[in-house]
Every structure is written in C-alpha cells, then in structure tokens.
C-alpha positions, 0 to 999 in steps of 0.5 A: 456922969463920970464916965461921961466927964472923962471920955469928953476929956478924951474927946477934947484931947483927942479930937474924935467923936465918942458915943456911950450908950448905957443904961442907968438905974432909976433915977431922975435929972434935971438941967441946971436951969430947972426951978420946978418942983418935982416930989420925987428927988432928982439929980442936977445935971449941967445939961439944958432942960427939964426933968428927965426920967432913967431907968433900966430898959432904954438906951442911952446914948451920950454923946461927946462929939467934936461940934463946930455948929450946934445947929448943925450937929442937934440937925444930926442927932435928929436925922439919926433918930428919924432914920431909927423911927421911921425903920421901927416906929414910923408915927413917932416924930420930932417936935422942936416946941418939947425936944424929943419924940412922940407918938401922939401925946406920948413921949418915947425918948428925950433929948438934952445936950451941952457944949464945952471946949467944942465938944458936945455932952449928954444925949438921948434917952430912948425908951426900949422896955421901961417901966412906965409907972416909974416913968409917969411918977412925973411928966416927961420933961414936965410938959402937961398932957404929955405921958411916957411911952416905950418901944414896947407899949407901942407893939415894938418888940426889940431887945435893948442890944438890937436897939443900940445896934440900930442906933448906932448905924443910924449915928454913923449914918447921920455923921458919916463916921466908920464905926469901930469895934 
C-alpha cells in the first residue's frame, strides 16, 4: 500500500499513468465501507468493496491512472481484462452486479478502485496459481454461493510473468499507451 501511495503521488505530479503489478503475501482487505464480519483479520483499505483475499500466486495490478471519467476508464479496465480472458479463458466474464469475473459461480479476479486528485488508486487481483483453500476461508467479496477459482483450477497453465506480460499489453491496448521498459 506504500508503494501504491507514492507512486500515485507521482502520478498526480507527473500527469502519466502508472500500472504496479505485484503480488502479496496472504492477507485480506476490505474497503472502507465494510461493516462485515469476516473471522479472519483483515486490513482496512480506502478502497470501495467487500473483503478481498491476497496471496502469492496472482497478479495484481494497481493502477494509478490519470482519469477524467470513472466511467470511462472502469469501461477500460474491463475491455483489458476481457481481451486477457477471452485470449486464455473464454467462458470467464464481467458481471457489474459483483465487480470481478467468473466462470460460473467461481470467482478468478476482483476488482476495487478509488479516485483521488483525478488519479485512480487500486485495481485488479487475478487469480494465476493461489492457494484456494486459503482463499475459500471467506467468500469472494462476501457474495454467497460464490467460490474462488484460479487460472490453474480452470485447465490454464501459464507462469505468473506470461500472465503480467499479458496483462500488460491487453492494459496498453485498453488505453492506448506505448509501454515502457
């Protein structure tokens, strides 16, 4: 969250985009909204939305993005994913009722975004190899019926650095950005 912090200081003073992609230890958040109950601990985060599950094995995107429209640039966040999914996993999809996607009933990624000073905060959490019973200790986003699922549980095999090269042209592609190294 740190590193988030400053480089969406950056961002603000430097009026370009930056994309972080990590992975954390396993840990779960919540925005600063939730009033649940989880009996796990949980970090409080400034982000919307319910509880959140990290670990090693996904890949996370934040993303501090000049933005002029939310509207606009959540559309571009999801047109990036899509592109990703349908490339390696057409049945996963977009559902605006419980931001993420998911094949069926199974969640593979969430999403959570903040906007400050016109740059965007947080992002996207994509399940690549997790370790799903740490994940099913609490329901994705605290949706019943709902249950996590990775790329590798769905018969995608792909390292965790082919899924952040992925991402990121699918990102660039999205919003029309050269990528630099």
């Amino acid at each position: 969250m740190e590193k988030m912090a400053a480089v969406h200081t950056q961002a603000c003073e430097d009026g370009r985009n930056h994309l972080i992609l990590c992975a954390h230890p396993p840990l779960f958040t919540v925005g600063y909204d939730d009033k649940g109950e989880w009996g796990v601990p949980v970090i409080r985060s400034e982000r919307g939305g319910s509880i959140t599950c990290h670990s090693p094995g996904q890949v996370v995107a934040y993303f501090c993005f000049q933005v002029s429209s939310p509207a606009l640039f959540y559309r571009r966040v999801i047109r990036a994913y899509e592109g990703f999914f349908g490339e390696v996993l057409p049945q996963a999809v977009y559902r605006s009722d419980a931001p993420g996607f998911y094949v069926q009933h199974r969640k593979i990624a969430s999403l959570g975004f903040r906007y400050r000073q016109g740059v965007s905060l947080h992002g996207v959490a994509l399940n690549v190899d997790v370790d799903l019973a740490f994940h099913a200790q609490v329901a994705p986003c605290g949706l019943e019926g709902i249950v996590p699922t990775s790329l590798q549980a769905e018969g995608v095999r792909m390292r965790h650095s082919e899924a952040e090269e992925h991402i990121i042209t699918y990102i660039a592609e999205a919003f029309g950005e050269v990528v630099e190294a």
